[in-house]
ZABAVEX-350026 format. One line per field, with one value per residue (C-alpha): residue number from 0; chain; x, y, z. Coordinates in nm, 2 decimals, always signed. Each point is the difference from the previous one (the first is absolute). Layout:
BEGIN
seq <- c(NUM, ...)
mol <- c(A, ...)
c1 <- c(X, ...)
c2 <- c(Y, ...)
c3 <- c(Z, ...)
END
This chain:
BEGIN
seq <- c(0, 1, 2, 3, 4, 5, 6, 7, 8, 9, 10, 11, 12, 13, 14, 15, 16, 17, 18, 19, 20, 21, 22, 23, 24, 25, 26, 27, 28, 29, 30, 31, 32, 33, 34, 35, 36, 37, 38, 39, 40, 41, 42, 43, 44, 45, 46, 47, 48, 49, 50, 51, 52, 53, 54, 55, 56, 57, 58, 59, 60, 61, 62, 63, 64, 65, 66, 67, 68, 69, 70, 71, 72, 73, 74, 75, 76, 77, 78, 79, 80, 81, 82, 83, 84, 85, 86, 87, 88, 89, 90, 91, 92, 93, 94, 95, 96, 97, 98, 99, 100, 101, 102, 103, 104, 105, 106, 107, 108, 109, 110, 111, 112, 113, 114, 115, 116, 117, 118, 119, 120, 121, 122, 123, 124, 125, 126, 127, 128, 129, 130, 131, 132, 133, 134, 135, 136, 137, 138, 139, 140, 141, 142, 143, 144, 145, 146, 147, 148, 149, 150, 151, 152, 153, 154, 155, 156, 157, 158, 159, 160, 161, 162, 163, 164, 165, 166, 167, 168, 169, 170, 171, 172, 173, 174, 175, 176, 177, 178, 179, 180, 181, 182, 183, 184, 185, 186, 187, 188, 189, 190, 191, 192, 193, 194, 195, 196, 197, 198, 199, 200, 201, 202, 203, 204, 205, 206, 207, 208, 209, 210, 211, 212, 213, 214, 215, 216, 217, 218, 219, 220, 221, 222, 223, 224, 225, 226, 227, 228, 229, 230, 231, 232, 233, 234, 235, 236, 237, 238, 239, 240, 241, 242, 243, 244, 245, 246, 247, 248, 249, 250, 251, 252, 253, 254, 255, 256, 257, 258, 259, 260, 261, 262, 263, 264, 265, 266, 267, 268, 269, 270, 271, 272, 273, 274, 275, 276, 277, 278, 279, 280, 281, 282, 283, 284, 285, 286, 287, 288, 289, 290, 291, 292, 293, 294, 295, 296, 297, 298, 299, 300, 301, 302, 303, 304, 305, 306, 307, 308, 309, 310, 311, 312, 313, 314, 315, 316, 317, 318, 319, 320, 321, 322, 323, 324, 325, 326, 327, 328, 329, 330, 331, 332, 333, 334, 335, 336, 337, 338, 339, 340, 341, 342, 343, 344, 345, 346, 347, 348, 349, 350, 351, 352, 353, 354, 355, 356, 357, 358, 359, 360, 361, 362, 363, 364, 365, 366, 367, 368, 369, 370, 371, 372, 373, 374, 375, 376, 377, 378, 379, 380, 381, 382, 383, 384, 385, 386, 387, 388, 389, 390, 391, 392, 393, 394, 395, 396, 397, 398, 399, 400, 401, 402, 403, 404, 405, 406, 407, 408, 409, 410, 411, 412, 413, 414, 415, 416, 417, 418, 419, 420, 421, 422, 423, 424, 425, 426, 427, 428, 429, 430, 431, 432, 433, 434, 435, 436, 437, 438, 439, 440, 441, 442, 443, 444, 445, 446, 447, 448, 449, 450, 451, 452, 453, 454, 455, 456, 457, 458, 459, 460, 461, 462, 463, 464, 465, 466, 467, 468, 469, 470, 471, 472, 473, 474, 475, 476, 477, 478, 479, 480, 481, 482, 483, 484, 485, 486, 487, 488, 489, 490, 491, 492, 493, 494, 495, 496, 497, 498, 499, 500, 501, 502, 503, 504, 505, 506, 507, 508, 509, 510, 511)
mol <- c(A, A, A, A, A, A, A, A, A, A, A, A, A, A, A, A, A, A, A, A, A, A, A, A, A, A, A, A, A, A, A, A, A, A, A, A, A, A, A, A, A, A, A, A, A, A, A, A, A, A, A, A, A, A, A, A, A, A, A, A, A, A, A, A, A, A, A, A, A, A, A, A, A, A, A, A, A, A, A, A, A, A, A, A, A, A, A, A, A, A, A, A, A, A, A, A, A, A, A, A, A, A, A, A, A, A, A, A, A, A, A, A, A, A, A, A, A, A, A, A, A, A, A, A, A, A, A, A, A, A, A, A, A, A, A, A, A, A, A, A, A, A, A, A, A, A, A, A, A, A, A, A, A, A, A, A, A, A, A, A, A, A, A, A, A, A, A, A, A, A, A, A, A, A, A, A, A, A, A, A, A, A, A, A, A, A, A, A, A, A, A, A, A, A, A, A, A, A, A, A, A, A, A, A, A, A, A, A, A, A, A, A, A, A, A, A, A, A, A, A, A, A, A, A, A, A, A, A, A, A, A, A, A, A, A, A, A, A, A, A, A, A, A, A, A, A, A, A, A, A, A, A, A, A, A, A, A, A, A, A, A, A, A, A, A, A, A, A, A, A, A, A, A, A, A, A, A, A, A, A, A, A, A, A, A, A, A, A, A, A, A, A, A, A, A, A, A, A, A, A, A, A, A, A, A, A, A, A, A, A, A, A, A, A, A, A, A, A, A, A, A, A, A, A, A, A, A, A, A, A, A, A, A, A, A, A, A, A, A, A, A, A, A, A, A, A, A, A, A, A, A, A, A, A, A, A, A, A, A, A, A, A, A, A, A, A, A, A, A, A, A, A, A, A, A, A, A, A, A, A, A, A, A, A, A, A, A, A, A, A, A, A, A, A, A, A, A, A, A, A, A, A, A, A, A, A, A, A, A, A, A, A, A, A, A, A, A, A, A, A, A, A, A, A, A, A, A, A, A, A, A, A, A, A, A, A, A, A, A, A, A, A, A, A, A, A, A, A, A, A, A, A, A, A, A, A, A, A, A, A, A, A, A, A, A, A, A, A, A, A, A, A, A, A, A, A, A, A, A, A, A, A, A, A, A, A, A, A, A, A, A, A, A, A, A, A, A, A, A, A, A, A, A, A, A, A, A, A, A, A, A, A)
c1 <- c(+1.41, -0.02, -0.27, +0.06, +0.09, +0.31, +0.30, +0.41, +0.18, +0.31, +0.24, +0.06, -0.34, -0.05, +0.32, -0.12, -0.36, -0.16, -0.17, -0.19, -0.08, -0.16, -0.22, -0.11, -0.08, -0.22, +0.20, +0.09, -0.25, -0.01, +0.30, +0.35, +0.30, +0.28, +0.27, +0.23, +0.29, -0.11, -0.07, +0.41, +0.16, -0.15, +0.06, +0.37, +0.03, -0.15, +0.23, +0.28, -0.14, -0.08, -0.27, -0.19, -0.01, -0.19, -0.23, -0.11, -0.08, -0.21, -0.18, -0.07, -0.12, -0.24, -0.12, -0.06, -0.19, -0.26, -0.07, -0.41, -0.30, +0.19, +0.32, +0.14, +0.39, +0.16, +0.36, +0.09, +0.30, +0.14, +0.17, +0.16, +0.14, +0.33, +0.06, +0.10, +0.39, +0.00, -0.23, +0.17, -0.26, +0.12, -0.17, -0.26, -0.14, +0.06, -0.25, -0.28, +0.05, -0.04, -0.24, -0.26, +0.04, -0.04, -0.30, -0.15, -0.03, +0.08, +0.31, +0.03, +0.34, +0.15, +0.29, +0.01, +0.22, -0.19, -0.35, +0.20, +0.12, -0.33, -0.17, +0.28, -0.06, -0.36, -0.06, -0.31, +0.16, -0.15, +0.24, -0.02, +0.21, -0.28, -0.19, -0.14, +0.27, -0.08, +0.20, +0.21, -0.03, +0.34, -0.06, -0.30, +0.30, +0.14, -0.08, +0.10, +0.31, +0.06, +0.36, -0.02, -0.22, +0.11, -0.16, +0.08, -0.22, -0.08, +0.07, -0.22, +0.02, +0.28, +0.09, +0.31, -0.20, +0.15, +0.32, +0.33, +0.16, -0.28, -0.26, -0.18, -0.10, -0.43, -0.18, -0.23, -0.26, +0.07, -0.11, +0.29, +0.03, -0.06, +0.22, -0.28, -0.10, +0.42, -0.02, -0.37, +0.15, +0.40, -0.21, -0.18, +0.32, +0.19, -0.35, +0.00, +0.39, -0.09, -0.26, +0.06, +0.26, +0.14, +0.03, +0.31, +0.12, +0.36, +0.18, -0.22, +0.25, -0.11, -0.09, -0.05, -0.15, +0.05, -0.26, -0.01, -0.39, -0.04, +0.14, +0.03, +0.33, -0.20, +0.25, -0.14, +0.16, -0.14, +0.15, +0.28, +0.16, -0.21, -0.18, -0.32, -0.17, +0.13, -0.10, +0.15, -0.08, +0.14, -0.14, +0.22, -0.21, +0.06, +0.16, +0.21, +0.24, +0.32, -0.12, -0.19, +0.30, +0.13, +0.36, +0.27, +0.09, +0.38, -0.13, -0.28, +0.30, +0.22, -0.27, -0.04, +0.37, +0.24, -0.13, -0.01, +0.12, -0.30, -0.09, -0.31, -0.01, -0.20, -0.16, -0.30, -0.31, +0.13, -0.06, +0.28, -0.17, -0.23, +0.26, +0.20, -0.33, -0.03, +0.32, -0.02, -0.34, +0.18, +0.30, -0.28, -0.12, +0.31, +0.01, +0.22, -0.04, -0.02, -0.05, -0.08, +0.14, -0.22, -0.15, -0.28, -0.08, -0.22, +0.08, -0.28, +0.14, -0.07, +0.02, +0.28, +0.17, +0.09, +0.00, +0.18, -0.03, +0.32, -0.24, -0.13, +0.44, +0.31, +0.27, +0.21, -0.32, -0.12, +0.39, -0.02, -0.35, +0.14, +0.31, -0.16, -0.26, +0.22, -0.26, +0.14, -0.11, -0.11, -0.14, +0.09, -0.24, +0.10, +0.38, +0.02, +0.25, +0.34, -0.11, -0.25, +0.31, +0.20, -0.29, +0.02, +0.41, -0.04, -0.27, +0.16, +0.35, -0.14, -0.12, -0.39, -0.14, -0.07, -0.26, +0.04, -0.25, +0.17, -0.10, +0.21, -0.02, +0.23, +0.10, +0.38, -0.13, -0.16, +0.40, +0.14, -0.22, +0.20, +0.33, +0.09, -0.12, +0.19, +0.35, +0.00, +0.17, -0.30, -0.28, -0.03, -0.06, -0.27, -0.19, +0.04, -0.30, -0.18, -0.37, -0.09, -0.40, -0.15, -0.39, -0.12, +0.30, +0.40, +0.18, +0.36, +0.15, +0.41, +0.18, +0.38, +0.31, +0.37, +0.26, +0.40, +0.09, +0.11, -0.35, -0.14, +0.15, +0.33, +0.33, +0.24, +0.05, +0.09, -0.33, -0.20, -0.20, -0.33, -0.28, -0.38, -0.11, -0.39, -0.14, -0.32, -0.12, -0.21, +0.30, +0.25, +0.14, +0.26, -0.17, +0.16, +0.33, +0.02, +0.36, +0.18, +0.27, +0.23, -0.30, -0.30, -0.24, -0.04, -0.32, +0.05, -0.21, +0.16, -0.27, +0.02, +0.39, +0.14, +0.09, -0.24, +0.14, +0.15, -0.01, +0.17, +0.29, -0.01, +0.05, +0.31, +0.15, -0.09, +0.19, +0.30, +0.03, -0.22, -0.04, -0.11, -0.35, -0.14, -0.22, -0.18, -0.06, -0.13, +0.30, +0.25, +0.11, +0.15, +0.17, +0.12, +0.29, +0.16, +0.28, +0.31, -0.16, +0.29, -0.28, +0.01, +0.27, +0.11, -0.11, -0.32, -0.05, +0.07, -0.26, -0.24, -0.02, +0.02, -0.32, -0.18, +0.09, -0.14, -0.34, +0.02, +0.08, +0.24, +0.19, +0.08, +0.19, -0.03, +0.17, -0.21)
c2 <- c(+15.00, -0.38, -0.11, -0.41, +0.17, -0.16, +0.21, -0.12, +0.22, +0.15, +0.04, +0.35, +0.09, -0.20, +0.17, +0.32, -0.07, +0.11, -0.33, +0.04, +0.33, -0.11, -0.24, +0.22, +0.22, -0.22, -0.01, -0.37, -0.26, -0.38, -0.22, +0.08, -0.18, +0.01, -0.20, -0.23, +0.16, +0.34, -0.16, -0.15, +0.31, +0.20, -0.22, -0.04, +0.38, +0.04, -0.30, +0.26, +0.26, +0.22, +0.24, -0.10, -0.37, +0.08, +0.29, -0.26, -0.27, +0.20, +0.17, -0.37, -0.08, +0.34, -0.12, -0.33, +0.06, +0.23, -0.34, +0.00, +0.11, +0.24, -0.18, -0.34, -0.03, -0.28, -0.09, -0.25, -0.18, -0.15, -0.33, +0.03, +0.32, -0.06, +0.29, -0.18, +0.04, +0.31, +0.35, +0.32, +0.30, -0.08, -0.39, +0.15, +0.24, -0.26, -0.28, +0.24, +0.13, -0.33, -0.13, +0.28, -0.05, -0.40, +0.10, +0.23, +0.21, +0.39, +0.09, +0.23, +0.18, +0.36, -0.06, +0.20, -0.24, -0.31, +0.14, +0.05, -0.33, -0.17, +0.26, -0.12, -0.36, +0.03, -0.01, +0.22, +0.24, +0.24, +0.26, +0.05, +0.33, +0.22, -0.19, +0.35, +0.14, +0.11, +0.22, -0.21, -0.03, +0.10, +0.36, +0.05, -0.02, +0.32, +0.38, +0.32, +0.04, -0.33, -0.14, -0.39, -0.22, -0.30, -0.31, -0.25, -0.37, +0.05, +0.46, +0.22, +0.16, +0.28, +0.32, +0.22, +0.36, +0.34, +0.04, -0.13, +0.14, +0.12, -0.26, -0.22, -0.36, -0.03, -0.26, -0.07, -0.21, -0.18, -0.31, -0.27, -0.14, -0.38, -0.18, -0.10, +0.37, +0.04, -0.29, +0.19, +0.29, -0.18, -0.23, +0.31, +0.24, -0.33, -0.05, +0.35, +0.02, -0.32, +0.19, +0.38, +0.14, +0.25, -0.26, -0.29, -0.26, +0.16, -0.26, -0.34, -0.21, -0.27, +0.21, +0.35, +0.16, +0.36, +0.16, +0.33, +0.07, +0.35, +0.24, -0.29, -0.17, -0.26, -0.28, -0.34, -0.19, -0.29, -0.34, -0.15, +0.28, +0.27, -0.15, +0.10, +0.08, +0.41, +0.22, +0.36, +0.29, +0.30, +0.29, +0.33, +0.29, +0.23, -0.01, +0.33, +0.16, +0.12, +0.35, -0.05, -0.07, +0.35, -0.06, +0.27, +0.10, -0.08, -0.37, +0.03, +0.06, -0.28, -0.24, +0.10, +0.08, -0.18, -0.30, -0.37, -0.19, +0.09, -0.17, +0.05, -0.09, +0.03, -0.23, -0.22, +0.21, +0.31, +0.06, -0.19, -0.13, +0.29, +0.24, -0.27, -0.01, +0.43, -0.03, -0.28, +0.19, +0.34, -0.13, -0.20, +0.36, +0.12, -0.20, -0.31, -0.36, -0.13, -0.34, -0.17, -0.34, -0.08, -0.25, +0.02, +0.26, +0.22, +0.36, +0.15, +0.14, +0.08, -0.25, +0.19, -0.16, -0.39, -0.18, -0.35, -0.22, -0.14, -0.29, -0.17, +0.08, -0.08, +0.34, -0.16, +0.03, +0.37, +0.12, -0.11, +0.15, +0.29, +0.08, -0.10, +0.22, +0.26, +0.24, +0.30, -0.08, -0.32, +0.07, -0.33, +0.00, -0.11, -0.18, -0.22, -0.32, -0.02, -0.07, +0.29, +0.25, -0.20, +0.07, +0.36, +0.03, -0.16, +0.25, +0.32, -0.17, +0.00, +0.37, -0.08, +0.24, -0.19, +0.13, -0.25, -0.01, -0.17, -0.01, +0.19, +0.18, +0.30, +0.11, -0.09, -0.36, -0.05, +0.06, -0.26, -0.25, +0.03, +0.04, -0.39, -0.11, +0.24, +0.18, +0.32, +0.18, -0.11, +0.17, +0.34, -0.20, -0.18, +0.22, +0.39, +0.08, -0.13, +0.13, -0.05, -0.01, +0.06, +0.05, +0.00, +0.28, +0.08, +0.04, -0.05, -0.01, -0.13, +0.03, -0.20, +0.10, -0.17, +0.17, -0.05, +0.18, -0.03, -0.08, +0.18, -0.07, -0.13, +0.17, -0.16, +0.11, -0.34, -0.14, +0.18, -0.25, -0.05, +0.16, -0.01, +0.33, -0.01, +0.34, +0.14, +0.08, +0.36, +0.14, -0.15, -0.11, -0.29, -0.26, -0.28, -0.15, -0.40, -0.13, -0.30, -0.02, -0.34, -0.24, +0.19, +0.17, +0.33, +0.25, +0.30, +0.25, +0.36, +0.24, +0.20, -0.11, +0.34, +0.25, +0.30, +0.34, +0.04, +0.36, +0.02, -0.22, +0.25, +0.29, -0.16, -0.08, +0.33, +0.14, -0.24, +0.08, +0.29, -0.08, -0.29, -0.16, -0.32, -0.22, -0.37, -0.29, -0.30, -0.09, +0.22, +0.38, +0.14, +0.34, +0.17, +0.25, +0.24, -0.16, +0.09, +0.17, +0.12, -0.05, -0.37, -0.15, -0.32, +0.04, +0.14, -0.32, -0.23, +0.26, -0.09, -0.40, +0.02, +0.20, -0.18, -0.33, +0.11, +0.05, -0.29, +0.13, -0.08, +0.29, +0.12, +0.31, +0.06, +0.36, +0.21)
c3 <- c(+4.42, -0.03, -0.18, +0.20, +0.32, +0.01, +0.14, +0.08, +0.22, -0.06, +0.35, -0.06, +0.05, +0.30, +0.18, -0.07, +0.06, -0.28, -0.09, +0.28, -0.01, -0.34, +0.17, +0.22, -0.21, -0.22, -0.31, +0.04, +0.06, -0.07, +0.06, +0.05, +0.02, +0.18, -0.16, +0.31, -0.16, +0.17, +0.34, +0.01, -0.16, +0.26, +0.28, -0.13, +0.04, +0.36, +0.07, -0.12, +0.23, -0.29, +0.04, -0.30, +0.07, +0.34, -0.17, -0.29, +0.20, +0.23, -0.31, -0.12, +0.34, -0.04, -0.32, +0.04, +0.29, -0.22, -0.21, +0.01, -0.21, -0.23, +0.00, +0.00, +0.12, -0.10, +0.00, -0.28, -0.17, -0.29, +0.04, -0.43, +0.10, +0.10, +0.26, +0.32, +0.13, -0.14, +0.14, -0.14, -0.08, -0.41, +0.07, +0.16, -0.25, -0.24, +0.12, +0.12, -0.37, -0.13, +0.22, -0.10, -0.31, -0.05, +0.26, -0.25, +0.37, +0.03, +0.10, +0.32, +0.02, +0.09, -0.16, -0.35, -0.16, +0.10, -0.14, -0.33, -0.03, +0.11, -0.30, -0.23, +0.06, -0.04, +0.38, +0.14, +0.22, +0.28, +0.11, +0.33, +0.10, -0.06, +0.27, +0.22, +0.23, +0.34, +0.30, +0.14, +0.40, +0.05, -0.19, +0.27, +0.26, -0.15, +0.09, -0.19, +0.20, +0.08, -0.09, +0.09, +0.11, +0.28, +0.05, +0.19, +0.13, +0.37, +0.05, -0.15, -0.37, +0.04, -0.22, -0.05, -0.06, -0.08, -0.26, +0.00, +0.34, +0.19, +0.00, +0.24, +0.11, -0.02, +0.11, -0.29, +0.22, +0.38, -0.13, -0.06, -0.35, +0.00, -0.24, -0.23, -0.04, -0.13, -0.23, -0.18, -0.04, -0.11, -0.25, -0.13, -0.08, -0.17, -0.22, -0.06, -0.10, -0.23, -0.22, +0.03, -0.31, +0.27, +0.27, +0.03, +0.27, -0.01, +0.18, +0.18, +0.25, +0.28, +0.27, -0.16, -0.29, -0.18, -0.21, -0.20, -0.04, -0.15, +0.26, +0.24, +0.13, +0.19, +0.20, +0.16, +0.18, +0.19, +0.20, +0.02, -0.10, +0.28, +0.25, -0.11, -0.36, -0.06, -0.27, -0.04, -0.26, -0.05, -0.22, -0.09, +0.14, -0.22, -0.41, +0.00, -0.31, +0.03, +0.03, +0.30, +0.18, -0.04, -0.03, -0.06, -0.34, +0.06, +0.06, -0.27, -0.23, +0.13, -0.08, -0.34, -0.11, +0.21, +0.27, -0.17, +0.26, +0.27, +0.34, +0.13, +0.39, +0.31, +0.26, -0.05, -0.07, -0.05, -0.38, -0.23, -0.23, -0.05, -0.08, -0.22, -0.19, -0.01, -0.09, -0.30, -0.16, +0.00, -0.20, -0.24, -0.05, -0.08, -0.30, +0.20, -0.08, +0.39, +0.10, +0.36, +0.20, +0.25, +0.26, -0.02, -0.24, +0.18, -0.13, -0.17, -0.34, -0.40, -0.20, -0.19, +0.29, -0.02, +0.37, +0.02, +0.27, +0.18, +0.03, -0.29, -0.13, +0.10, +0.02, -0.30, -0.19, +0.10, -0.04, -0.35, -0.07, +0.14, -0.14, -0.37, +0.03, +0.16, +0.23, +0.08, +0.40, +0.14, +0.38, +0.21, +0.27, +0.24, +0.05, +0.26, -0.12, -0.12, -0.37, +0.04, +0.05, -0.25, -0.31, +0.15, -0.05, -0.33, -0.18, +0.17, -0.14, -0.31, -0.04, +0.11, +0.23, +0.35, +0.24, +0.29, +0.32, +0.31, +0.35, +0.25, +0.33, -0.10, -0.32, +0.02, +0.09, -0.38, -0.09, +0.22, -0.15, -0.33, +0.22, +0.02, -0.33, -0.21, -0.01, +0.18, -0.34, -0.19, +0.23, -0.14, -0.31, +0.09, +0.22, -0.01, +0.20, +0.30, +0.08, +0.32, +0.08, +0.34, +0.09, -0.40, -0.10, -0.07, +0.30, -0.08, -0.35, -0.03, -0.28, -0.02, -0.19, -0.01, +0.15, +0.08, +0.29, +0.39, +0.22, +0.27, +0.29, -0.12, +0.03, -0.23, -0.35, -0.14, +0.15, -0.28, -0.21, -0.19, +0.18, -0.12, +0.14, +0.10, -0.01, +0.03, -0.33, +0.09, +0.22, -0.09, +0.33, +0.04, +0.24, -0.09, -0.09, -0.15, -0.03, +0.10, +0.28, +0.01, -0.10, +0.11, -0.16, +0.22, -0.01, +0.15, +0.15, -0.04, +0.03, +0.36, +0.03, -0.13, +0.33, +0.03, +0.03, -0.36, +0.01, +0.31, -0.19, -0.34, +0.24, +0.15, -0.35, -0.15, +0.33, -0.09, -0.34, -0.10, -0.37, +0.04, -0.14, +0.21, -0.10, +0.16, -0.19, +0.13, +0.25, -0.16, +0.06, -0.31, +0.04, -0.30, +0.04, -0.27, -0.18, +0.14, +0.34, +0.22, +0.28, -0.06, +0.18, +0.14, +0.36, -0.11, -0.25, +0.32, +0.22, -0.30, -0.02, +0.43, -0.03, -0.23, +0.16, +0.33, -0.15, -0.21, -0.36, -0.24, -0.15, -0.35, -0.03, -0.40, -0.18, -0.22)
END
């Protein structure tokens, strides 16, 4: 490429390796430079405790240790380039720029826009992203039905195999894991992450990093924040559409002509997010505009589909993109912190369709979590149907509705009040009542509290007024008599409210 052998490189494509991999692969021989400024930016990072600083310096460490026959490594500097005080990635790029080209050297960068503005200012440039990929070592951890990989310095390489709710812990091989063995593979996923268009460090902290690499949610941690260098990824087993989930039509139809305020819940592992992602492509095809929140952004989906990261955005900033654009569903996977559920009141609010994916042990729980954050009057409003996952498919599906009237188990009529009724949606049983008593917020359970033996009760009313028609609703025995009965008298009206009462009804008598 350079006809002096002269090469400067860029720190993008010592992070991500891929300056090495061109020396090693014989495209780049002669001298190369490594420009101080490099050296202290990435030693500033590690300093940090950011993954990249650590992954550059040990790729410089790599590269300078392959200085021989083919290559010379040299790190230089410029005393007239006034740099020092100040090491942001923008100062960076800009002296290695300038560098190469007062050097009349080839410039070595994976970063699109630097090779650009080397070309514009007459700089040689070698773009190093198409340097040759390779299987990563973590993918070579991973079987057909494997879920997650574990490893850990010190215990031996772990994996989660089966699907979500039937799966098992494999030992992969009985050999521990030393720590430099982690750091390989940890400084291979971040290098990979750095050059692949489909890979992205989602969030880097002190202590921890998290990396979306194709299908993989890969998360590191290392000391001081764990005790010992960490790396997890997880992989969804299988992609699946909405019709593979074989759900009733009465539901089908609920989904496609009534629900826009939809929580999606379950426990860890048990298929959220896949069925928030079944359920976000099958209102694309339905001609939808639907948008995703996430962290990271790890469903797989058609690019008709736009996925923002909670990451590189604050929530003002998405809520405005949002309600500009005006989807007609945004799918917030997943909500875990108060500003999460606030973003989530605000676009249902405003008329957007809300798919939220929350964790929770039952599905009444995934309700709660709204319970202290908003008023009870607005809940039907924001969410009108739960979906609760279990094992990979719907177990449980709620619906809510607002409601005045006396609840279950009270006796008083001047105690009625506001209830949110919680019903499930395919029978249409009452489960639930929300409502507030004094200065609590009160949930409920009414399912199983009505008395067996209703027939035995409809035979005794029939037998005290024989016209009349009985029927049970939730926690209330209406009986309706003919208007004007001679058979319905005073004593009988008294016999009436003592039988219901006994079995725990409240009793309307109503003429027709």
């Amino acid at each position: 490429m350079s006809s002096s052998g002269l090469y400067v490189v860029d720190v993008d494509s010592v992070v991500d390796g891929s300056a090495r991999r061109l020396v090693e692969e014989g495209r780049v021989f002669g001298r190369l430079l490594v420009h101080r400024i490099v050296v202290e930016y990435l030693y500033s990072e590690a300093r940090k405790g950011l993954s990249h600083g650590f992954t550059g310096l040990d790729e410089l460490s790599r590269l300078l240790d392959m200085s021989g026959e083919q290559v010379e490594v040299v790190v230089v500097d410029d005393e007239r380039e006034p740099w020092r005080g100040v090491i942001d990635l923008d100062t960076v790029k800009r002296v290695v720029r300038r560098y190469a080209w007062k050097s009349s050297a080839v410039l070595i960068t994976s970063d699109k826009i630097q090779y650009e503005a080397a070309r514009a200012m007459g700089v040689q440039a070698l773009y190093s992203a198409e340097a040759g990929e390779r299987r990563l070592r973590i993918e070579e951890f991973f079987g057909e039905k494997t879920m997650s990989v574990h490893l850990k310095e010190g215990a031996p390489p772990l994996a989660k195999v089966g699907r979500p709710g039937r799966w098992a812990f494999v030992e992969i091989s009985r050999e521990p894991m030393t720590r430099r063995e982690i750091e390989d593979i940890a400084r291979e996923i971040i290098e990979a992450a750095s050059r692949m268009e489909d890979g992205f460090v989602e969030i880097d902290r002190p202590g921890s990093t998290i990396v979306q690499l194709r299908e993989y949610r890969i998360v590191i941690t290392r000391p001081p924040l764990s005790e010992g260098w960490e790396i997890t990824a997880v992989r969804p087993v299988a992609k699946l559409s909405l019709e593979d989930y074989q759900l009733p039509e009465k539901l089908l139809n609920r989904l496609l002509e009534r629900a826009e305020g939809i929580l999606i819940a379950g426990a860890p592992g048990m298929g959220k997010t896949t069925f928030a992602q079944a359920l976000a492509e099958f209102y694309a095809r339905m001609g939808k505009v639907v948008k995703t929140i996430e962290s990271p952004r790890d469903m797989r989906l058609p690019p008709t589909i736009t996925q923002y990261s909670k990451n590189y955005a604050d929530l003002g900033e998405l809520h405005d993109i949002l309600l500009l654009s005006r989807p007609d569903y945004t799918v917030f996977d997943e909500l875990r912190s108060d500003e999460d559920f606030k973003l989530y009141v605000d676009l249902r609010l405003a008329g957007i369709g809300m798919i939220g994916v929350v964790h929770a042990t039952t599905p009444i729980d995934a309700i709660q979590r709204f319970i202290r954050r908003v008023e009870l009057g607005m809940i039907p409003s924001i969410i009108d149907t739960v979906i609760f996952i279990n094992e990979g498919r719907v177990d449980k599906v709620y619906e809510l509705m607002m409601t005045v009237k006396l609840p279950t188990g009270l006796r008083e009529a001047e105690l009625s009040r506001p209830v949110v009724e919680v019903r499930d949606f395919l029978s249409g049983e009452l489960e639930y009542e929300i409502y507030t008593f004094g200065e609590q917020t009160m949930v409920v359970p009414v399912k199983g509290k009505k008395k067996t033996g209703t027939e035995a009760i409809e035979k005794y009313v029939r037998k005290l007024i024989p016209d009349a028609e009985v029927e049970f609703r939730d926690n209330t025995m209406i009986v309706r008599v003919p208007r004007y009965s001679p058979r319905l008298t005073a004593r009988k009206v008294k016999r009436l409210k003592k039988l219901a009462e006994k079995h725990g009804y409240e009793v309307r008598i109503i003429p027709f």
